[in-house]
Structures are given as C-alpha cells and as structure tokens.
N, C-alpha and C positions, 0 to 999 in steps of 0.2 A: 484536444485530441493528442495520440503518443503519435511520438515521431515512428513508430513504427504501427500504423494505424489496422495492419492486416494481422500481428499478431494477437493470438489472444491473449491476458492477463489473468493476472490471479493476485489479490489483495490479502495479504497475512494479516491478522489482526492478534495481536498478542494480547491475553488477560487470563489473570492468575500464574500468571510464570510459564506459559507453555505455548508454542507455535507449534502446528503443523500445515504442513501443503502437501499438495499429489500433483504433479502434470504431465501428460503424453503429449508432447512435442515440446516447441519452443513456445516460449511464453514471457511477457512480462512482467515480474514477481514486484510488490513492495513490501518491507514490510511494518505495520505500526503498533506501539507498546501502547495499549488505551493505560496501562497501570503508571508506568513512568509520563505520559501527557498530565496523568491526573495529578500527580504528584509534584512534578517540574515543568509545564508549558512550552515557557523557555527555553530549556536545553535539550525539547525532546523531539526529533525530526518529526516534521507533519506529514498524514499522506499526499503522495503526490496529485497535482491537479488534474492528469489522466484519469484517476482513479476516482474520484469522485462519485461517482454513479453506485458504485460498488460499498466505499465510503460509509453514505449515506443508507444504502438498504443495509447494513452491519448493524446500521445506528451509531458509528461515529459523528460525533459534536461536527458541525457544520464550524466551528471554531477551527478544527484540527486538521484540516486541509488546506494546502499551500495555494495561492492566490495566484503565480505562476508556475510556468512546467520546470522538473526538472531531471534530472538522472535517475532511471532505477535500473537494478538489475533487470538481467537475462539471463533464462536458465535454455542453451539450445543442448540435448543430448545428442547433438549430430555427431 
C-alpha cells in the first residue's frame, strides 16, 4: 500500500516514445519506459510496488516491479 493510501493513483506507461496522463485532483503519478526496461533492465527504474495492480492489468512483466515501496511523485493542483 502508498503511504498515501487515500490518494488516488495513476500509472504512466511509456511505449513507442510517448506518455500521456490526465488527472482532476491530487494523485499519485509513476512513471515506467516498458521500451527502455526492455532494452536496459538494469539501469531502468521499476514501477513502484504501490502500483502493482495497475502494473499488472497494463501487462507489464511482473519482472519490472520493485519488490519494496518507494518515492513517486505527486501531482496536487491545489
């Protein structure tokens, strides 16, 4: 669970060169390159363990999620 358990989330998933998101309120964003994981493993940030759920229904590799939590952004337009 995020340390911020009552916010909602939103999981970017970068492929072919391009991200987008939309959110009305505050939220917590991550975001992950499935093109650069494929390419580099190693040097390429996993999504966070929050995220998971989300992750997964994407169809990102159950490889490419972080084992423990840790920082993502926040987007609040307060």
């Amino acid at each position: 669970m995020s340390a911020n358990e009552g916010t909602p989330k939103v999981l970017v998933v970068v492929s072919g060169g391009n991200a987008y998101f939309a959110a009305e309120g505050a939220v917590e964003i991550a975001i992950f390159d499935c093109d650069n994981y494929r390419a580099d493993p190693m040097q390429t940030a996993k999504v966070p363990k929050g995220f998971t759920d989300l992750a997964l229904r994407l169809g990102v590799d159950a490889d490419a999620i972080q084992a423990s939590s840790s920082m993502v952004a926040r987007h609040d337009p307060a």
